[in-house]
C-alpha positions as CSV (number, residue, x, y, z in Angstrom):
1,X,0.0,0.0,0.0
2,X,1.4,3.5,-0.9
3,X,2.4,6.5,1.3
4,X,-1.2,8.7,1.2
5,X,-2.6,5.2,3.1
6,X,-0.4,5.2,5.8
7,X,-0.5,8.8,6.0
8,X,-4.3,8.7,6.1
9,X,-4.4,5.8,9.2
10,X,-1.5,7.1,11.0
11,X,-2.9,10.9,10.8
12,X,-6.7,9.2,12.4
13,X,-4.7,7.6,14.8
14,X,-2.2,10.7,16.0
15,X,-5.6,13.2,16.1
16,X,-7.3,10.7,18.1
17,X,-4.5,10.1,20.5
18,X,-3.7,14.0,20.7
19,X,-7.5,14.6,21.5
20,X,-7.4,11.9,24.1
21,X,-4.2,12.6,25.7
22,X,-5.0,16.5,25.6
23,X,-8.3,16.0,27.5
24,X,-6.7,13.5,29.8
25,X,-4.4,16.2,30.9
26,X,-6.4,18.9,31.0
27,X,-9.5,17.4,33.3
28,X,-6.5,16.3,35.7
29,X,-4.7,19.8,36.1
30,X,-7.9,21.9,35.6
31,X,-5.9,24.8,34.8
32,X,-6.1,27.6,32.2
33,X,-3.5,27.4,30.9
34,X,-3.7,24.3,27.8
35,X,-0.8,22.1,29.7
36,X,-3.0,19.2,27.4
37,X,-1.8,21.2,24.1
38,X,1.3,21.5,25.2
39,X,2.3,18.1,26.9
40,X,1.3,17.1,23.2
41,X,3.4,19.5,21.1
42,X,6.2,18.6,23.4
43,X,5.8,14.8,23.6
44,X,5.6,15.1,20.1
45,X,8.2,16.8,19.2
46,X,10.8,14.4,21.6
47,X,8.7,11.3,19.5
48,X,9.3,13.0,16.1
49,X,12.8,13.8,16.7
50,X,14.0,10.5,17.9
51,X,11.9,8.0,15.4
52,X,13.3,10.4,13.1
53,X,16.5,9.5,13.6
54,X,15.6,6.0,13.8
55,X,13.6,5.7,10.8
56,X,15.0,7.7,8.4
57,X,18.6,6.5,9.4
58,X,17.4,3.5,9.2
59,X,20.2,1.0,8.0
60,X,18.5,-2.1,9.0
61,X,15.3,-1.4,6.5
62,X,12.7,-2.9,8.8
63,X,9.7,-0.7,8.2
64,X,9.2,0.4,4.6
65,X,9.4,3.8,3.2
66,X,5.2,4.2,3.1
67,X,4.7,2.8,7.0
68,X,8.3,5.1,8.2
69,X,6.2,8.1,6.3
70,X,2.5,6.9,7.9
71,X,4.3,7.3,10.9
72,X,6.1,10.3,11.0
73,X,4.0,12.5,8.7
74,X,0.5,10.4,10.2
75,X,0.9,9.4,13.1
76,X,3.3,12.7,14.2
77,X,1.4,14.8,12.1
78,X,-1.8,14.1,13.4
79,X,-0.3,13.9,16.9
80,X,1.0,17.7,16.6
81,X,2.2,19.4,13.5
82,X,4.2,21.2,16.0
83,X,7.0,18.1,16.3
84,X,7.1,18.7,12.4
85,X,7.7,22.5,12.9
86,X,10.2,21.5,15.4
87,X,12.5,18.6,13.3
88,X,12.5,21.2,10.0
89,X,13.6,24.2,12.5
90,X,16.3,21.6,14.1
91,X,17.6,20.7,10.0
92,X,17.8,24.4,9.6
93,X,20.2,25.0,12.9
94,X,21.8,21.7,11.7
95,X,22.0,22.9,8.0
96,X,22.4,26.7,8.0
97,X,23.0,27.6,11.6
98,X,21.0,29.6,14.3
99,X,19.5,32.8,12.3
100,X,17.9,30.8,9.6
101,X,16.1,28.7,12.4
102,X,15.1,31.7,14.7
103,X,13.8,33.4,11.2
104,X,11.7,30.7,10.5
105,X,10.3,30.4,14.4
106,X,10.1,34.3,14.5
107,X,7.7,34.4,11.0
108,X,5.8,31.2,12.0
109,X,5.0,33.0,15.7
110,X,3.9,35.9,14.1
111,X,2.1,34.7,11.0
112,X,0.3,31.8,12.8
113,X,-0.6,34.2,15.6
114,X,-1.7,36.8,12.8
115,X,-3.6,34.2,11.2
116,X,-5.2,32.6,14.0
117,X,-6.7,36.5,14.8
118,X,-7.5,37.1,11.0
119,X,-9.7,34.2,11.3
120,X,-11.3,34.3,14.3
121,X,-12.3,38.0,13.5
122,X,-13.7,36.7,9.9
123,X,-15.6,34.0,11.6
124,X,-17.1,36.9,14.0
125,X,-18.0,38.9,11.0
126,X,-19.6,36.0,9.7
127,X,-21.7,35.5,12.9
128,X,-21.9,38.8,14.0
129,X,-20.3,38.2,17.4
């Protein structure tokens, strides 16, 4: 079976577990503060970072290229696209050192946040909140 299969399963599975784990977390602290986003975006990121290395440096071949992608793009993906924000800033430290990498996490902050606002003020518009 090809990539966009894997990819498909493993993305159900890592939005289902981030959902679950996320709530989990958050009805236990009962806090304001989303610690359930967080412990999710930063459990992620460890996960995605070290089957990274495993996977894709994998010289043993044991899971093929479509199930090492269902996983990391999927599974991860689904988990927290913020462990994929995270491994691409680490290749740019890795690749063109520090100000590329704080250039990338300076535009995403602000164009994220910028677009999070633009669309929560066009879906007020839209209701007239």
């Amino acid at each position: 079976m090809g990539a966009v299969f894997w990819i498909a399963v493993g993305g159900a599975l890592g939005s289902v577990s981030r959902y679950g784990l996320s709530m989990l977390v958050d009805q236990r602290i009962k806090a304001e503060f989303p610690w359930g986003t967080m412990v999710c975006n930063v459990l992620g990121s460890f996960l995605i970072g070290f089957l990274a290395h495993l996977l894709i440096v994998d010289r043993h071949g044991w899971l093929p290229v479509p199930v090492r992608q269902g996983i990391l793009v999927g599974v991860l993906g689904g988990f927290t696209t913020f462990s994929s924000f995270s491994l691409q800033t680490l290749a740019l430290i890795r690749e063109d050192g520090w100000p590329a990498a704080l250039l990338n996490i300076g535009v995403s902050l602000v164009l994220c946040l910028l677009s999070v606002w633009a669309g929560a003020t066009a879906g007020g518009a839209l209701l007239k909140d």
